[in-house]
N, C-alpha and C positions, 0 to 999 in steps of 0.2 A: 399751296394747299389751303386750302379752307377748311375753318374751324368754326364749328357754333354751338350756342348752349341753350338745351331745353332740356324738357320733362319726357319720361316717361308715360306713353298713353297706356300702352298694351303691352305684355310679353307672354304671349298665349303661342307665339310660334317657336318654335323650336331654331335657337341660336339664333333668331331676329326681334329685333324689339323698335316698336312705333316710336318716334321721338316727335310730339309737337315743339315745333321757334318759332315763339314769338317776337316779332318784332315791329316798333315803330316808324308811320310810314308820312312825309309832310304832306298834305291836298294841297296840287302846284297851285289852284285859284281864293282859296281861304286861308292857308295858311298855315290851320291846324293841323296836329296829329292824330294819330286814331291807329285801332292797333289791328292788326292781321298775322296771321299764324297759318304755319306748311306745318304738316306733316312730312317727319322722312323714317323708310327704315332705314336700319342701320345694323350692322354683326352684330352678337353681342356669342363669340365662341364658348364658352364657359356656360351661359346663361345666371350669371351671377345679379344682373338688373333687374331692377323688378317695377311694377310701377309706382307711381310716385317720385321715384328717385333724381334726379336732376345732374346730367350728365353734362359731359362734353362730345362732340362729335368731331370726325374728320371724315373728308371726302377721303376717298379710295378708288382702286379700277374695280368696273360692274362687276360685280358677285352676281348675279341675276337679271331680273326684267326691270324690277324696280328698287335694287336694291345696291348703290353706291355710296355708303356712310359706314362707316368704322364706330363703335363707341369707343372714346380716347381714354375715357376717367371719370371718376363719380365725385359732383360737385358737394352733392347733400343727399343723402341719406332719405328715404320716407317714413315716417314713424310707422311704427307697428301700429295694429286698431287695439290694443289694449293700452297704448300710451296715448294715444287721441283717445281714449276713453274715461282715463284719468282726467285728461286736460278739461276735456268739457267737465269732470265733477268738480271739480277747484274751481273754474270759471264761474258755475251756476254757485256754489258754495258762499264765493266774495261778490256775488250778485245780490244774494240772501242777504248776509251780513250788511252790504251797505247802504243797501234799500231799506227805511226804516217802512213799518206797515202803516197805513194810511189810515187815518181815524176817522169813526163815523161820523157824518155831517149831521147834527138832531135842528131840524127846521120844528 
């Protein structure tokens, strides 16, 4: 059974939620990595995910057309937009403070 872990894209459907996995892929002739990402649905029976949230998935038998993914467990949480709205005041706040203001140039 297969497990993987991504984020939450969507949960607009009722008891299914979008899950993009990201993952790292090597080019057989360069070498590098570079990243690529599936989308999968997956249950979510409750509708307790939401998005943002950063889950665990498991394969299951088809539920549907396109729909073979279990949510397993909730790795992290998404902040609320009132605590990402703090965040960004503190951040701009200690940006203020450490920036001292630039003095005029007199030519």
């Amino acid at each position: 059974m297969r497990k993987l872990k991504g984020a939450i894209t969507s949960d607009k459907m009722q008891k299914t939620v979008v899950v993009r996995v990201d993952r790292l892929i090597k080019h057989p002739r360069y070498l590098k990595y570079y990243k690529a990402s599936k989308n999968y649905k997956a249950h979510d029976e409750k509708n307790e995910y939401h998005t943002g949230d950063v889950v665990w998935i498991t394969e299951q038998r088809p539920l549907s057309k396109e729909k073979r993914w279990r949510v397993a467990g909730l790795i992290r949480k998404a902040s609320t937009p009132e605590e990402r709205a703090e965040e960004a005041d503190e951040t701009s706040d200690k940006e203020s403070r450490e920036r001292p203001a630039k003095a005029a140039s007199v030519s």
